[in-house]
C-alpha positions in Angstrom: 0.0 0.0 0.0 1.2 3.3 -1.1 1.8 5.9 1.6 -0.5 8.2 0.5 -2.8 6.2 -1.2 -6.0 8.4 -2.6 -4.7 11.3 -0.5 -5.5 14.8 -1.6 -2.5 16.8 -1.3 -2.7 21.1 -1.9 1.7 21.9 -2.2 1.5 25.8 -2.5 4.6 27.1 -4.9 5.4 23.4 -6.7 6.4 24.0 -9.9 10.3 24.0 -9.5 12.5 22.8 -6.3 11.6 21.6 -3.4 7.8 21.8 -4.0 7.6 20.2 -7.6 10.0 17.5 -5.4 7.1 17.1 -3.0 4.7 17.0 -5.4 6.2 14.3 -7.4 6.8 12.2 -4.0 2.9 12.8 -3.0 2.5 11.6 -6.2 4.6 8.5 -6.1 3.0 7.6 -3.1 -0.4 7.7 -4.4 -1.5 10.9 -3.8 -4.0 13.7 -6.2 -1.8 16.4 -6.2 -2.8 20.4 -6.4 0.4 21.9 -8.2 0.0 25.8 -7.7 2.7 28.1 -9.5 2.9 31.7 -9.4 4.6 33.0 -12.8 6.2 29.7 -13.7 3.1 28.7 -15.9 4.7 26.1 -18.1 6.7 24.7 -15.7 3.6 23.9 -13.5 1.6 22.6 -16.3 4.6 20.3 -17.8 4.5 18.7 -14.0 0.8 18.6 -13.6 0.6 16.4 -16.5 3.4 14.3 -15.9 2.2 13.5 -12.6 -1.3 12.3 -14.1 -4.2 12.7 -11.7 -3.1 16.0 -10.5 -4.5 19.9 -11.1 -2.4 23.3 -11.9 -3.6 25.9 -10.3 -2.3 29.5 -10.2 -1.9 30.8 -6.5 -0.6 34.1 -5.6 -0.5 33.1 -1.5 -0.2 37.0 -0.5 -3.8 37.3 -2.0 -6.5 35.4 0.1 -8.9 35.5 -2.8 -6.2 33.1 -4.7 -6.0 31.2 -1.5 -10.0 30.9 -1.3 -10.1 30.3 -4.9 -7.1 27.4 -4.7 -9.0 25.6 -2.0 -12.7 25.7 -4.1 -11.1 23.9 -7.0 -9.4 20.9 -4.9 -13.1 20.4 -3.5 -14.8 20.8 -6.8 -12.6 18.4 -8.0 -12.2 16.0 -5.4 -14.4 16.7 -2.5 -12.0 16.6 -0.1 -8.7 18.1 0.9 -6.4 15.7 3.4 -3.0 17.6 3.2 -1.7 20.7 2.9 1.7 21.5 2.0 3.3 25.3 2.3 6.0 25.4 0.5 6.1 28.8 -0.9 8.5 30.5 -0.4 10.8 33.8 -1.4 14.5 34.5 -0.4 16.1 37.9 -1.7 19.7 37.8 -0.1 20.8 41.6 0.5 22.9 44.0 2.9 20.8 44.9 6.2 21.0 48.2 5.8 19.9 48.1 2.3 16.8 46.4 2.7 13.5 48.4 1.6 10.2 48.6 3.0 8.8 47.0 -0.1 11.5 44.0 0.0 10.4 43.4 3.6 6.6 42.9 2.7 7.4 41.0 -0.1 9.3 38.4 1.9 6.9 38.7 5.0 3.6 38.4 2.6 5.3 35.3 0.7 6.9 33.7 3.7 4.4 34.4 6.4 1.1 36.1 5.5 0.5 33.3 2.8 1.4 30.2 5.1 -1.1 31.7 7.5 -3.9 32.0 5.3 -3.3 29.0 3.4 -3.5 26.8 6.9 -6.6 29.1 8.0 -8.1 28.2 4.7 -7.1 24.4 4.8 -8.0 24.6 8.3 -11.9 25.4 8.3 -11.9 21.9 5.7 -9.9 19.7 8.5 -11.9 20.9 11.3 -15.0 19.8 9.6 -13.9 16.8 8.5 -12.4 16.0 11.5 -8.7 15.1 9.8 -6.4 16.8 7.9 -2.4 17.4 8.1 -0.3 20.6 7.8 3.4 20.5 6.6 5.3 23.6 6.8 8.4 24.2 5.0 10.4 26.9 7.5 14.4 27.0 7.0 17.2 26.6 9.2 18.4 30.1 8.9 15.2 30.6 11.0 16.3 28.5 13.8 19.8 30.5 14.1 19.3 33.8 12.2 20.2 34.5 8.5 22.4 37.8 8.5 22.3 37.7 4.7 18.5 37.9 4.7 17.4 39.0 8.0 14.0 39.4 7.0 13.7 36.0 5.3 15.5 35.0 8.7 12.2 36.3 11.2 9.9 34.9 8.9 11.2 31.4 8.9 11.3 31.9 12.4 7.5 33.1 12.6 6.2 29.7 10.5 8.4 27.5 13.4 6.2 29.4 16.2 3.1 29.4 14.0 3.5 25.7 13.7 3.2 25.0 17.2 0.3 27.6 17.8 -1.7 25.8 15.0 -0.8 22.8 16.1 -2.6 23.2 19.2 -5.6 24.9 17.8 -6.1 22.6 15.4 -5.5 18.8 17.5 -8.9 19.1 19.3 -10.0 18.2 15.6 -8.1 15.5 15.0 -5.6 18.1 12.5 -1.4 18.0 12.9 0.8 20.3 11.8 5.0 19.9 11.8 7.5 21.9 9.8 10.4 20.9 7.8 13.8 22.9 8.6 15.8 22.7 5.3 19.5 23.8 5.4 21.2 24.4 2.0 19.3 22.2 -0.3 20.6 22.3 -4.1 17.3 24.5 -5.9 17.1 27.6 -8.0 16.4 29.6 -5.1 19.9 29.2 -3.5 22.2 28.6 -7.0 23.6 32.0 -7.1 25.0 31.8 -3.4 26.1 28.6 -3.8 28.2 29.6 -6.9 29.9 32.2 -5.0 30.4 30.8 -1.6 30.0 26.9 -1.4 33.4 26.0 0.0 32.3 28.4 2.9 28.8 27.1 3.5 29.9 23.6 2.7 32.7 23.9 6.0 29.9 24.8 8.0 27.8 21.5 7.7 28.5 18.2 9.2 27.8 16.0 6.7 30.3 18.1 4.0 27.0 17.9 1.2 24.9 20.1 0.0 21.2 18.8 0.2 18.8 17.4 -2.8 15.2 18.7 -3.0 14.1 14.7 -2.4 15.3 14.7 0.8 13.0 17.4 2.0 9.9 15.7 0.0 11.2 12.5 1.6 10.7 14.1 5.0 7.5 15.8 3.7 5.7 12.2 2.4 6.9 11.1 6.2 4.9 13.8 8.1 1.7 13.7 5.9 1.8 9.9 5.9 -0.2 7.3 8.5 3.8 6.6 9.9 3.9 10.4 11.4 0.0 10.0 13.1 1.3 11.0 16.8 3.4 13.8 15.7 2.1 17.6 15.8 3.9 20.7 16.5 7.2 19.1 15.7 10.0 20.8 13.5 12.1 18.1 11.3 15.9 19.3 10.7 16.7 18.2 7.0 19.9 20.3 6.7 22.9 17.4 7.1 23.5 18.4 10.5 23.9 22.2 10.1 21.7 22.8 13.2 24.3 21.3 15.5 27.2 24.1 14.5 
């Protein structure tokens, strides 16, 4: 039996990296999978359809009407929604002292504002049904600061303390919610710093690696799978060790 065996499975921002990873994991284990994209249109469709029984939706998660919209259509189509999955995510690396007052919404929207919608919307559908599961993708820079991207920094660390207030909100009905913690994980996102400075950020993790987007949808098919069913408010450190330096 397949983990996630007729599962239906919302991953907010999956067309490229880590989410179209988790999607294509959810998928492998027999989940229908929501693939939601922002501008990366073809992208999203091109893994939609490769992944068969799955939908591509457009989701702009700093706009609750997109969020509303997002969660209408899994219903429509499947009259249900088991897992969610919030993945989105944006990382502008830039000097403190440089950052505008329009960069720091844009990464607190993305980052933040979204996740918390997206669970508030996913959440009304668990609490009536009675079962759902939330997986959170934060980032270890938000467990030990990020002084390249402070802001990106606080709002990883916001979606670690929003998992465990949701968490508890949302057990009386039978919902959990856990995070991932990625460290440096090999995605389009990161490929610029990792070009420049990969012999530094390779000294300071354990296991001397950078990481692969299937090890955080590895971790991510663990927590919305059967085999995590007495784990809530829990963060899952996916970073080779980086957490312990």
């Amino acid at each position: 039996m397949r983990r996630l065996a007729d599962k239906v499975c919302l991953v907010t921002g999956s067309s490229r990296g880590i989410g179209a990873s988790i999607a294509r994991a959810f998928a492998a284990e027999g989940g229908r999978v929501a693939v939601t994209y922002m501008t990366n249109e073809d992208a999203a469709v091109t893994l939609a359809e490769d992944l068969g029984d799955a939908l591509c939706l457009k989701l702009d998660v700093r706009r609750w009407g997109d969020i509303r919209r997002a969660v209408d259509d899994v219903l429509s189509t499947w009259g249900r929604l088991d897992v969610l999955v919030n993945n989105a995510g944006y990382l502008e690396q830039k000097d403190f002292f440089e950052i505008t007052e329009d960069e720091f919404d844009l990464t607190l929207d993305v980052n933040l504002k979204g996740l918390f919608f997206c669970t508030q919307e996913a959440g009304r559908v668990f609490r009536d049904q009675r079962a759902g599961c939330i997986v959170n993708v934060s980032s270890v820079g938000g467990q030990f600061g990020g002084p390249k991207a402070p802001h990106y920094a606080a709002a990883k660390a916001a979606v670690l303390s929003f998992t465990r207030s949701s968490a508890r909100l949302l057990a009386p009905y039978a919902v959990r919610v856990n995070a991932i913690a990625p460290g440096f994980i090999r995605t389009d996102m990161v490929a610029e710093l990792l070009e420049r400075d990969e012999v530094e950020i390779l000294a300071g993790i354990p296991l001397h690696r950078i990481g692969e987007p299937e090890a955080v949808a590895s971790a991510a098919v663990y927590l919305a799978s059967e085999e995590s069913s007495f784990l809530t408010g829990q963060v899952l450190n996916v970073n080779g060790g980086q957490w312990m330096v």
